[in-house]
C-alpha positions as CSV (number, residue, x, y, z in Angstrom):
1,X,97.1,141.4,221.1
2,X,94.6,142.4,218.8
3,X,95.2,146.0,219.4
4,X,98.5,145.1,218.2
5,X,98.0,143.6,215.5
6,X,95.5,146.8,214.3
7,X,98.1,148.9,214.8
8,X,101.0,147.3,213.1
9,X,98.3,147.1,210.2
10,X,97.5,150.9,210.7
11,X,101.5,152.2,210.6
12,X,101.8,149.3,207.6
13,X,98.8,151.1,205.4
14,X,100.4,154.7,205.9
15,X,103.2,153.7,204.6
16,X,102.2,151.8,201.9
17,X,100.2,155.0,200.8
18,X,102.9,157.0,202.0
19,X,105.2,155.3,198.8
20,X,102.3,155.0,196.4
21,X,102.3,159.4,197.1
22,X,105.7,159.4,196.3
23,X,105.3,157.5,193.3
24,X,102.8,159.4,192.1
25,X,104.2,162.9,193.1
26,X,107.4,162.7,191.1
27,X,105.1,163.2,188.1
28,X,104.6,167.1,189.7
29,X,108.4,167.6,189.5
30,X,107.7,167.6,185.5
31,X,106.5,171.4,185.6
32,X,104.2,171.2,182.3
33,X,102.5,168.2,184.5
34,X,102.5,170.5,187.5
35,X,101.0,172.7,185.8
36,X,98.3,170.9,184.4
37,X,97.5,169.1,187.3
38,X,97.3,172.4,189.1
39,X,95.2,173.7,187.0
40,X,92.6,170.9,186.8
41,X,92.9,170.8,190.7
42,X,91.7,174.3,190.4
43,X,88.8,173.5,188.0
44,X,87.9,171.3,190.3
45,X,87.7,173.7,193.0
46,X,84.1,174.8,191.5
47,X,84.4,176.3,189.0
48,X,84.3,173.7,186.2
49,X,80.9,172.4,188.0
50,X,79.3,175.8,188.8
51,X,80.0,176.7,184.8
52,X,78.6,173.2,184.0
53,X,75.5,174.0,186.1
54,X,74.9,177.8,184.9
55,X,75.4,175.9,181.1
56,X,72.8,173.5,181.2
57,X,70.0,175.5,180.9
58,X,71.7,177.6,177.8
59,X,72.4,174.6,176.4
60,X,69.4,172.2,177.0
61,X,67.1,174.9,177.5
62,X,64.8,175.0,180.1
63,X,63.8,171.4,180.7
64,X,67.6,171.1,182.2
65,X,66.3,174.1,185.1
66,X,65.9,170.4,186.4
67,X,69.2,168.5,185.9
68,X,70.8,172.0,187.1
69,X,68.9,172.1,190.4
70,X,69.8,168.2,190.7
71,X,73.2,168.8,190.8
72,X,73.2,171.7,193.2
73,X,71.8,170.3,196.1
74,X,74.0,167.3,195.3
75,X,76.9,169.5,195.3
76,X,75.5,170.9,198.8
77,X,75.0,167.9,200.5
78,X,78.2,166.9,199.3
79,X,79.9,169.7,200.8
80,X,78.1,169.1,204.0
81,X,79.4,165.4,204.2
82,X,82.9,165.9,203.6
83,X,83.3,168.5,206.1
84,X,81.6,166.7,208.8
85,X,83.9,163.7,208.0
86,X,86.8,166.3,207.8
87,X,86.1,167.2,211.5
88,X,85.8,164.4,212.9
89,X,88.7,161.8,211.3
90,X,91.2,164.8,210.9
91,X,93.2,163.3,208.8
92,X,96.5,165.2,207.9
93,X,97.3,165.5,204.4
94,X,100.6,163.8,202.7
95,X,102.5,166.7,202.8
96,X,102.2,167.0,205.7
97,X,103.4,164.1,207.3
98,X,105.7,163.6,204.5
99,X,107.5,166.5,203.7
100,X,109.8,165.7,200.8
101,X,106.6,165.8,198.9
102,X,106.7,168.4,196.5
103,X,102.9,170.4,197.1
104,X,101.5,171.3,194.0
105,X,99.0,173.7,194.9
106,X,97.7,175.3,198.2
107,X,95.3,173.4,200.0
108,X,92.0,174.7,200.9
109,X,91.8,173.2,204.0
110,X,93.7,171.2,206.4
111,X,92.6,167.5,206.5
112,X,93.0,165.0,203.5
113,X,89.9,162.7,204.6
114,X,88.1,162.5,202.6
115,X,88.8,164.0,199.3
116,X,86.3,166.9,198.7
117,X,87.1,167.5,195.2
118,X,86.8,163.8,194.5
119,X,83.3,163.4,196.1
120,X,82.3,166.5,194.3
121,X,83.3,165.5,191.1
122,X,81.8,161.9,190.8
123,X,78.5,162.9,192.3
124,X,78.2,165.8,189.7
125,X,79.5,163.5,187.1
126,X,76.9,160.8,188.0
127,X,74.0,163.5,188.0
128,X,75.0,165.2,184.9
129,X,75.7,162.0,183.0
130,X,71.6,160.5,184.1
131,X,70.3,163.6,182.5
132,X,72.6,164.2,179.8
133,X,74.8,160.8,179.3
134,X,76.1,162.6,175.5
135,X,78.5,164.6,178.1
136,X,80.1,161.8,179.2
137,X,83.1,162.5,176.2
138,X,83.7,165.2,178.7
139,X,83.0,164.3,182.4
140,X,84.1,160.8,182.7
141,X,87.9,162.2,181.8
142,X,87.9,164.9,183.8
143,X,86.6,163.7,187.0
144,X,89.6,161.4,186.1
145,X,92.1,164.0,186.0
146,X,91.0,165.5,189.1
147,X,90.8,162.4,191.7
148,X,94.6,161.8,190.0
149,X,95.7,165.5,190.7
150,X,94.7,165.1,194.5
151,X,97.4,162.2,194.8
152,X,100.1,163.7,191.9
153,X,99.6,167.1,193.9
154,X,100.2,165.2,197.4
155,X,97.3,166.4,198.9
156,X,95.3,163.4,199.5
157,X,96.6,159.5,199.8
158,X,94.8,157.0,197.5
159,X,92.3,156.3,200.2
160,X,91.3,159.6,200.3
161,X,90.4,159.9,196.8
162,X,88.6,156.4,197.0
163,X,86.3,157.1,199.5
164,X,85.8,160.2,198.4
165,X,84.7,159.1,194.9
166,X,82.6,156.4,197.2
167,X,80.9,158.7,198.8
168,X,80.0,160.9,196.3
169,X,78.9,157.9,193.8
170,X,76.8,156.9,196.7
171,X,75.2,160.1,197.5
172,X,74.5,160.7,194.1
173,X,72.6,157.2,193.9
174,X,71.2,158.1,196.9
175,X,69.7,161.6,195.1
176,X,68.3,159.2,192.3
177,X,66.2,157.0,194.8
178,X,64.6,160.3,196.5
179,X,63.9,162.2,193.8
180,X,62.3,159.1,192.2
């Protein structure tokens, strides 16, 4: 009976998020919000953080060598995570199993669980911001902007992008307890 019940609970929470994709992908039928979704999806990608990283040390000068390093073996561990959790919940992504979606970009990979451009961007956010919390003008709306694009761009449900800013918020905590 319990297995039941699970199950009924499972199939109700899919499509729950199922809707709440919907409801946020009819934004990307707007193409100027397409657009800009897709391109902060992209920034996301990497190459927003990798030019954040490479910056800090022009910027700050060298005593950000630190902060930069920080933030790179974040961004490793990060990637690490995600794709082990990838492998193992394989997940399929909203459009997917939903295919009156309208995709907004190409994916680059094939599982939704758990967001990778989500964890990425809180846990650089979070590093960034202990070093340098005057960049926060920038960061905290753009970190924003990219968990939203995952859902408007129906490549991840709302669960996806919450764990994934989870995980990366806690591995990022996790960095400032080793590193003292």
């Amino acid at each position: 009976m319990n297995a039941i019940r699970h199950s009924l609970f499972i199939k109700r929470m899919v499509a729950y998020e199922l809707a709440l994709c919907s409801q946020f992908n009819r934004a990307s039928h707007i193409r100027v919000i397409k657009s800009l979704f897709a391109f902060i999806s992209r920034l996301g990608d990497g190459v927003f953080w990798y030019t954040l990283i490479a910056l800090l040390p022009l910027i700050y000068g060298s005593q950000a060598l630190g902060a930069a390093l920080h933030m790179s073996i974040v961004g490793a561990l990060a990637l690490a995570l995600y794709k082990a959790i990838k492998s193992v919940t394989e997940r399929p992504r909203p459009c997917v199993v939903k295919q009156d979606l309208l995709l907004g970009t190409a994916p680059l990979d094939q599982y939704s669980f758990p967001s990778g451009h989500t964890m990425h961007a809180v846990s650089f956010t979070l590093v960034a911001l202990h070093y340098y919390p005057e960049l926060a003008i920038v960061l905290l709306p753009f970190t924003a902007l990219v968990a939203l694009s995952r859902v408007v761009l129906a490549l991840h449900y709302p669960t996806d992008v919450l764990c994934g800013a989870l995980l990366g918020g806690g591995l990022a905590l996790l960095s400032f307890t080793i590193s003292g």
